[in-house]
Phi, psi and omega in degrees: 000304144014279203282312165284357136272348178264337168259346143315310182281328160332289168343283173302329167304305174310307200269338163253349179290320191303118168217170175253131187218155167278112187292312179205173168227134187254093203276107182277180184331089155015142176048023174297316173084068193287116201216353148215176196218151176208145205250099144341070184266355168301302194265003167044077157243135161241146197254129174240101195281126169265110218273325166289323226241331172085012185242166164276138129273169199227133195218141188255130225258015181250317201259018194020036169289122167266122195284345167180171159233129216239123184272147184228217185250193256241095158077092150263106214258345175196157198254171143188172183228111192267127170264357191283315168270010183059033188242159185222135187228128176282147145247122206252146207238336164311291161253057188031036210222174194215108195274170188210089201283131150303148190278327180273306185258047184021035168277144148278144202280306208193167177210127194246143164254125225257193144277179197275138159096025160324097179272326185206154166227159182175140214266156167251083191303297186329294167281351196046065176227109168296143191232144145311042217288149181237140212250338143261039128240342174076048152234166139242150195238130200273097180270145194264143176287352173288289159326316196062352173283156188259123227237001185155163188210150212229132137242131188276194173256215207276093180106054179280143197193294176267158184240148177202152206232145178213085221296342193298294183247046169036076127222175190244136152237155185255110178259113194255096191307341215254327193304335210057030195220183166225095185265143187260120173248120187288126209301338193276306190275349210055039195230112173302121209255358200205080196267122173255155184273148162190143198245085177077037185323108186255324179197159185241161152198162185235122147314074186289341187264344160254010195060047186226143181242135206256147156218130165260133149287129193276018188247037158126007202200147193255107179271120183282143195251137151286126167287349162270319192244336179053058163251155179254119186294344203181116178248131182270160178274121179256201182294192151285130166056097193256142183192026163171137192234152166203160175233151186233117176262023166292327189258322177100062194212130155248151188248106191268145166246108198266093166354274187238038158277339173070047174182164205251123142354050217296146148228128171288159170282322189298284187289322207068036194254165157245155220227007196160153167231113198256128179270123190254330189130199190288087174098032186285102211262331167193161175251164178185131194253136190301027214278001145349263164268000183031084187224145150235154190238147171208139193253136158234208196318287178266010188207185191218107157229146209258157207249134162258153201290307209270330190266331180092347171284131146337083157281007173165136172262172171216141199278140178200169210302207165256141176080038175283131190227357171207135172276235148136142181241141348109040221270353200264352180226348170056041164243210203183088157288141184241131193246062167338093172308302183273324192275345155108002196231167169240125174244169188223134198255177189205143155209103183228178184276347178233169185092189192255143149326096158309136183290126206280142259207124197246170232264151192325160161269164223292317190312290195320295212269031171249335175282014151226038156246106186261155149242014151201143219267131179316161164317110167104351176279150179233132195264131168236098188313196173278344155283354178097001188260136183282155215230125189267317180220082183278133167305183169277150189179207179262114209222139160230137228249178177225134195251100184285338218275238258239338185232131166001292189278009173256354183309112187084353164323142158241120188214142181267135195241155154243156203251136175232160200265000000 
């Protein structure tokens, strides 16, 4: 007996020296707009598409150096990584193109061309294949990773804008916003095998020990997919506006991070039930799970707070630039970049037995984050959807607006507003 108290309590010591802190902030250029992430694990690079700027940075994932920046076509908006061939592919939303970076020598391989409005990518480990949504045609285009040629063109529904991949059973899904749907593709032939209802379909994820595949809904509720039959078994009630998922397969739990409930959704895998709800802050834009420490991370405005997988409790927010809008892990240094949008920066959380704890950073003030909830867009501002498109008279919703206007330092600002009724 003795002895499994002494190793309990060893356990809890060992288990509070581990904490997450910020290892460094990595700053780049002004107005650059740091806005995805895709992870190199052959060549252990984290890749960050800079959205102002039209380029990748290359972050070296042991010495968090940035090893070169690679120019790409107009607005690059998402990242993935065909590990078969060690290539990494951009999708530029501007210029109908998929830029297509080697992974060892940071060259561009080719610029493959799409459809108009490439929003989201995402690779098909089974086939070594990328798939493309292009989000003003309403297709998607199937690139082969040997080749880099485009091998089929898919039609989705109105707005395909997210992607999700489901390696058990080879298929790809297209969350089509505008369509209210889910098109199911089959990863071999490229045949849409299934159209499913979803209501502003925003991020996917697959529940790999039940086969089930999660999609938010951005109009309150996370629908569940059979992953075999592509039936949707169950739609859970989440938070306001679910607009990012991950799944921890340690616990069997997916985490909706709910906009403008300002917290993140628990659901078991096993039940569909939600089994908690964890209050995150101001804006929670996007998650990403740890299994390293089975932790999750959720980035809201100024900070990223991380969740532990099994209790579901807070263990710390930690302060970080402004505005994070993408995540990434990191398994070989076990750290997790963060991609500051407004603040122009990355920053890197670490979790180890060594460095100091950053001290946790309590969540913006209430005065900063009441100027970016409106009920109408200032003078001279200009408004934008999640696609990229300017929005002339925007409903409530999500905006990220750019302030042409009125003083020398708001000129080209760019900020995410939410619009209300």
């Amino acid at each position: 007996m003795k002895y499994a108290v002494l190793l309990l309590a060893v356990s809890c010591s060992l288990s509070a020296l581990h904490a997450q802190w910020l290892e460094t902030t990595i700053q780049l250029s002004p107005a650059s707009g740091p806005s995805a992430f895709c992870y190199n694990s052959h060549d252990n690079k984290v890749y960050c598409a800079i959205t102002g700027h039209d380029s990748v940075v290359v972050v070296d994932g042991q010495t968090n150096q940035v090893v070169t920046t690679i120019p790409t076509g107009d607005v690059p908006f998402a990242l993935c990584y065909g590990s078969q061939n060690d290539l990494i592919y951009c999708a530029n939303y501007r210029s109908a193109k998929v830029t297509v970076i080697d992974g060892a020598t940071n060259q561009v391989v080719r610029a493959v061309s799409t459809g108009n409005g490439p929003r989201d990518v995402c690779y098909n480990s089974q086939g070594n294949k990328v798939y493309c949504a292009n989000s003003e045609d309403n297709t998607v285009s199937v690139i082969d990773c040997a080749s880099n040629d485009v091998i089929a063109t898919v039609s989705v529904g109105a707005g395909p804008s997210v992607l999700g991949y489901n390696p058990r059973d080879n298929k790809v899904y297209c969350g089509n916003v505008f369509g209210d749907s889910v098109t199911v593709i089959d990863g071999t032939s490229d045949h849409v095998i299934a159209w499913l209802p979803a209501a502003s379909p925003w991020a996917f994820c697959h529940n790999i020990q039940n086969d089930r595949i999660y999609c938010a809904e951005y109009g309150g509720r996370v629908v569940v997919i059979d992953g075999v039959t592509d039936e949707v078994i169950t739609n859970v009630t989440a938070g306001e506006t679910p607009d990012a998922l991950c799944y921890n397969s340690h616990d069997n739990r997916v985490y909706s991070a709910n906009l403008a409930s300002e917290d993140v959704s628990v659901i078991d895998g096993a039940t569909n039930e939600v089994i908690a709800t964890v209050a995150v802050g101001y804006a929670p834009w996007a998650v990403c799970y740890n299994p390293e420490n089975n932790k999750v991370y959720c980035a809201s405005y100024e900070a990223v707070t991380v969740i532990d997988g099994t209790s579901s409790q807070v263990l710390r927010t930690i302060g970080v630039g402004t505005n994070p809008i993408s995540l990434c892990h990191n398994p070989l240094q076990n750290r997790v970049y963060v991609a500051n949008y407004d603040g122009s920066s990355i920053s890197v959380l670490r979790d180890s037995m060594t460095g100091v704890e950053e001290r946790p950073k309590p969540y913006a003030s209430s005065r900063k984050l009441e100027a970016t909830v409106i009920l109408t867009l200032p003078v001279g501002a200009v408004a934008f959807d999640a696609m990229g498109r300017r929005v002339v008279s925007p409903r409530p919703g999500v905006y990220f607006v750019r302030d042409e206007g009125r003083g020398a330092g708001d000129v080209g600002r760019t900020r995410k507003i939410v619009m209300t009724r």
